[in-house]
C-alpha positions, 0 to 999 in steps of 0.5 A: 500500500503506497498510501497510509490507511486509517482506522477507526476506533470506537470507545466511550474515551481515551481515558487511562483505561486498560482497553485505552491504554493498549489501544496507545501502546499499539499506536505508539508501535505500529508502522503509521506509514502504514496504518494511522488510527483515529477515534470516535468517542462518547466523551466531550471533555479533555481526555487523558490520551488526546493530546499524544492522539493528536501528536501522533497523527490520529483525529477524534470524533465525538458523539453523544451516546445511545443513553444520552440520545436515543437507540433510534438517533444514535444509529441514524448519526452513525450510519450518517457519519459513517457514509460521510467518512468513506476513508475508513474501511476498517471500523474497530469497535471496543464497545462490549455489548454496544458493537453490535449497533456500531458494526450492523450500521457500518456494515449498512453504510458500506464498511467493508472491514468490521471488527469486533474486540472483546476486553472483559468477561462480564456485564453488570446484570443488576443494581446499576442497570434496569431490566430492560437495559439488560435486554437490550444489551443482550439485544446488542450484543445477538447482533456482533456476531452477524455484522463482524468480519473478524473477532479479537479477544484478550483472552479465551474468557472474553471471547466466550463472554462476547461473541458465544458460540462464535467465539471457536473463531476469534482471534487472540490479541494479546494485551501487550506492554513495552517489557523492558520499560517494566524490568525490576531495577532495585535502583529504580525502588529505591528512588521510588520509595524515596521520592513517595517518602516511604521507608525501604523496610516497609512492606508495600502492597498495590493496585492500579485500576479504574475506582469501579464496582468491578475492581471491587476496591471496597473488598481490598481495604477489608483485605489490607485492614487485616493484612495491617493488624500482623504487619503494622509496617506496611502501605498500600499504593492505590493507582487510579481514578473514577466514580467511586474513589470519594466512597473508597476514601472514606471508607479508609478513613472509617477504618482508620488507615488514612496514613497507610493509604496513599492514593495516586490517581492516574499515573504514567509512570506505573512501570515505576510504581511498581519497582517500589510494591512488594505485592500486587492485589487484585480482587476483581468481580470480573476481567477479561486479561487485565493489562495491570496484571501483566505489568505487576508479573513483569515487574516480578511481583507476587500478586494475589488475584480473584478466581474471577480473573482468567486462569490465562492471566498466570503468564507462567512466571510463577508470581499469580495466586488465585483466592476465591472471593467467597473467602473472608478478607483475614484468609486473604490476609494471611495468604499475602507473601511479599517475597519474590525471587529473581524478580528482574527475570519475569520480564524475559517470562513475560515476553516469551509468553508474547506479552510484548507489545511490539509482537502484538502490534506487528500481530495487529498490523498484519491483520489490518494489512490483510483485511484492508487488502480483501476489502479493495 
């Protein structure tokens, strides 16, 4: 191809997100004298990731969202946009359940090339949405199968969760990370710790992730509470940002852990973050493959995760525990090891294990390529 080709993906935003977050890696990596990609989002604020889409060449549409409009106005403005941008031949939705809408009308305006990418295992079936909201995602979600062209997942799991009986057929992309950017450096955690002025004897345990009822941070202060009541010289690092950090706040400061929490918000800087952890906890309702926990394993960290995550998130590096969450916070407590062995070799693991991000770049550029040669 003499010209570059666009892409366009689809999400609520490009927020640090662990979806958002690949997608930015596998930008910044793919040949974009080959392929440039550009975003349709829901999301009319700054977002984290826009000012590095722009450097990078990429373009941002908005539109409001199906719940902000109508079902009916939303598919009207998609196919009408979808016809006014000819360029693109491949649509790249990352919209769970709501792929099926964004696919039927590309495939009505023309789009030769429609791909469906699955990056969770789960959707909330109660308390935050209605009954008939929950129809009508099963609704959406009938329709992927029929208007994609191709199937991506991060894992077996996900697959399964999204495109059901078609998921013999999907494609595993994996959530890949620059490796060597997360190597363990006993400098690097020194620095760290200095810099958050945190003593290189205290014990550190840590968590990145989005402060939603999925990541189930709630559970995880009951975890660290009892984990502090046999080891008083410890803290835990929580990384993110969302909707239910105030509630988690105050949560710790009922418990009376206000100087063992500290609370990061987004950072850019996890690779660093993690030199400085001692374990990684994840207690999550549900995953797909967790970008964070391939990160925590190549910074060779213990971690400690839910049954509900996939058994494909062990990356073979011998650091991930699986614990039930029909288990009582101490039980969890009292399984937490901070003592790993060799951690700067996990990096190498991971990598081995296909989890670098130029593999999954190259992996992705190759389809693309392959798809964008079908459709001419």
């Amino acid at each position: 191809m003499a010209e570059c080709k666009r892409v366009l993906h689809v999400l609520h935003s490009m927020n640090c997100g662990g979806a958002e977050t690949l997608i930015m890696n596998i930008y910044r990596n793919i040949d974009r004298s080959k392929i440039q990609f550009d975003f349709l989002v829901n999301c009319f604020e700054e977002m984290y990731f826009e000012g590095e889409i722009k450097e990078l060449g990429g373009r941002i549409y908005r539109m409001k969202f199906l719940t902000k409009i109508s079902p009916p106005l939303y598919k009207f403005k998609l196919i009408r946009f979808f016809e006014e941008h000819r360029e693109y031949r491949i649509v790249h939705s990352h919209l769970e359940t709501t792929t099926g809408i964004i696919l039927s009308c590309a495939k009505r305006a023309g789009v030769a090339g429609r791909i469906a990418h699955s990056h969770n295992s789960r959707y909330p079936r109660s308390g935050s949405l209605s009954v008939l909201e929950n129809v009508y995602k099963d609704y959406c979600k009938n329709k992927i199968v029929p208007n994609a062209t191709d199937k991506l997942a991060c894992s077996k799991k996900s697959a399964e969760w999204l495109f059901g009986s078609g998921s013999r057929e999907t494609t595993i992309v994996k959530n890949g990370i620059e490796t060597e950017k997360y190597r363990f450096s006993q400098t690097a955690r020194e620095e760290v710790r200095k810099e958050m002025d945190i003593s290189q004897k205290t014990t550190v345990l840590g968590h990145a992730g989005r402060f939603y009822d999925q990541k189930n941070h709630s559970y995880l202060i009951d975890v660290f509470a009892e984990y502090e009541k046999d080891n008083p010289d410890t803290m835990l690092l929580l990384a993110g940002e969302g909707p239910l950090l105030e509630q988690i706040r105050e949560k710790v400061s009922s418990v009376g852990l206000c100087e063992k929490v500290k609370f990061l918000g987004l950072r850019s800087d996890m690779n660093k973050i993690l030199q400085g952890l001692d374990a990684f906890l994840l207690p999550s309702k549900f995953e797909g493959l967790p970008l964070a926990l391939v990160e925590a394993q190549c910074a060779g960290l213990p971690c400690y995760v839910s049954d509900c995550v996939s058994l494909e998130g062990d990356l073979g590096c011998g650091l991930v525990n699986f614990l039930s969450l029909n288990d009582s916070a101490e039980k969890w407590a009292k399984n937490i090891r901070t003592t790993a062995l060799d951690r700067d070799h996990a990096c190498g693991k991971v990598a081995a294990a296909g989890y670098d991000i130029k593999d999954t770049a190259k992996k992705l550029e190759e389809l693309y390529v392959k798809m964008l040669r079908t459709a001419e």
